[in-house]
N, C-alpha and C positions, 0 to 999 in steps of 0.2 A: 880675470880674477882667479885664483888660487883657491883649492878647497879650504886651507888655512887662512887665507884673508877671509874668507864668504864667512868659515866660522868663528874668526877675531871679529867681525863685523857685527853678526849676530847676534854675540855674546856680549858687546859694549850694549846693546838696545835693550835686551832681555835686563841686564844691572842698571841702566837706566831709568826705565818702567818700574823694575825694582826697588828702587829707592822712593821714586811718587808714589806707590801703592802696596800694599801686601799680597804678594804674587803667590799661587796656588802651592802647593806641596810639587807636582808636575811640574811647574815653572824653575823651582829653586832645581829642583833632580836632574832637570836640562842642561842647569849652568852649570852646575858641579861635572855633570859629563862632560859639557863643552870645556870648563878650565880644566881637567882631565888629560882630556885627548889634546890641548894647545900644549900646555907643559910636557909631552912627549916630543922628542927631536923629531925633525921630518924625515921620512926615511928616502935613503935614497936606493935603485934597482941597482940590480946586483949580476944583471945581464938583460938582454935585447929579444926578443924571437921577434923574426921577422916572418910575415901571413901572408902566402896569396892572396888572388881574389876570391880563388874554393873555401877560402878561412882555413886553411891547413898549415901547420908550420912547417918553414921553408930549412928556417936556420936559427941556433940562437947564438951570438955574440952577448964577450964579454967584452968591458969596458965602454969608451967612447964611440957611438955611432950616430949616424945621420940620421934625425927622426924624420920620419912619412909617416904616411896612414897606415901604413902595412907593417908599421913596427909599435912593440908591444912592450911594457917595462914588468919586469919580473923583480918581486924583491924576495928579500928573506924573510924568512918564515911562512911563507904561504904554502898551506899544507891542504894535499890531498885528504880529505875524510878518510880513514882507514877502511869503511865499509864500501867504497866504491873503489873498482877497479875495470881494467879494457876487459869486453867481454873477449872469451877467445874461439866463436863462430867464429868460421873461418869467411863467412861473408859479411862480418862485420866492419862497418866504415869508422874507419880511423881517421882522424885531423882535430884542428882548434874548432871548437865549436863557439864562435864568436859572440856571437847573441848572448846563448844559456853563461856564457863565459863572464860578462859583464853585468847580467842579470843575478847572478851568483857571487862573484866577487873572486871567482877562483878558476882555476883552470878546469872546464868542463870538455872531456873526448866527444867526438861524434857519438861512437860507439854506446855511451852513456843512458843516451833513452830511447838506444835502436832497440827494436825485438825480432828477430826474424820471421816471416812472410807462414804462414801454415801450409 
């Protein structure tokens, strides 16, 4: 199931319930987000980076590629915070930091919440 099916799915239960009862101020603010975000086209990626298994990227293609585990979909408009940037110690670890990557929603460097050693 599709993040847009799970939230068309959601969002018929929540208008459902809706209708049987007078659902909270919270309840109604839900649906309004969820018909929101369904009425936006799906986006599609706009290139590939492919991750070893260090989580470092390899490569990134544009257009059609073979998906595995070790490829990653990049769209448009994903934008770095302007207040974060690579640190430039020079023993600072650079690559995808996979985990914080997904746990954030954006592209997180190694480098990011290194500090170096005293």
């Amino acid at each position: 199931m599709t993040d847009r099916e799970l939230m068309q799915q959601a969002l018929e239960k929540l208008e459902f319930f809706g209708h049987m009862k007078s659902v909270s101020k919270d309840t109604q603010e839900l649906i309004t987000t969820l018909l929101g975000r369904l009425a936006q086209p799906e986006q599609e990626p706009v290139a590939w980076m492919y991750v070893n298994e260090d989580g470092e990227c390899e490569q990134i293609e544009y257009g059609n590629v073979w998906l595995h585990p070790g490829v990653i979909p990049l769209y448009a408009g994903t934008k770095i915070p302007e207040d974060i940037s690579c640190k430039t110690h020079p023993d600072a670890p650079h690559g995808f930091d996979r985990h914080m990557s997904h746990t954030l929603d954006r592209y997180v460097c190694e480098c990011e919440y290194w500090e170096p050693s005293k």
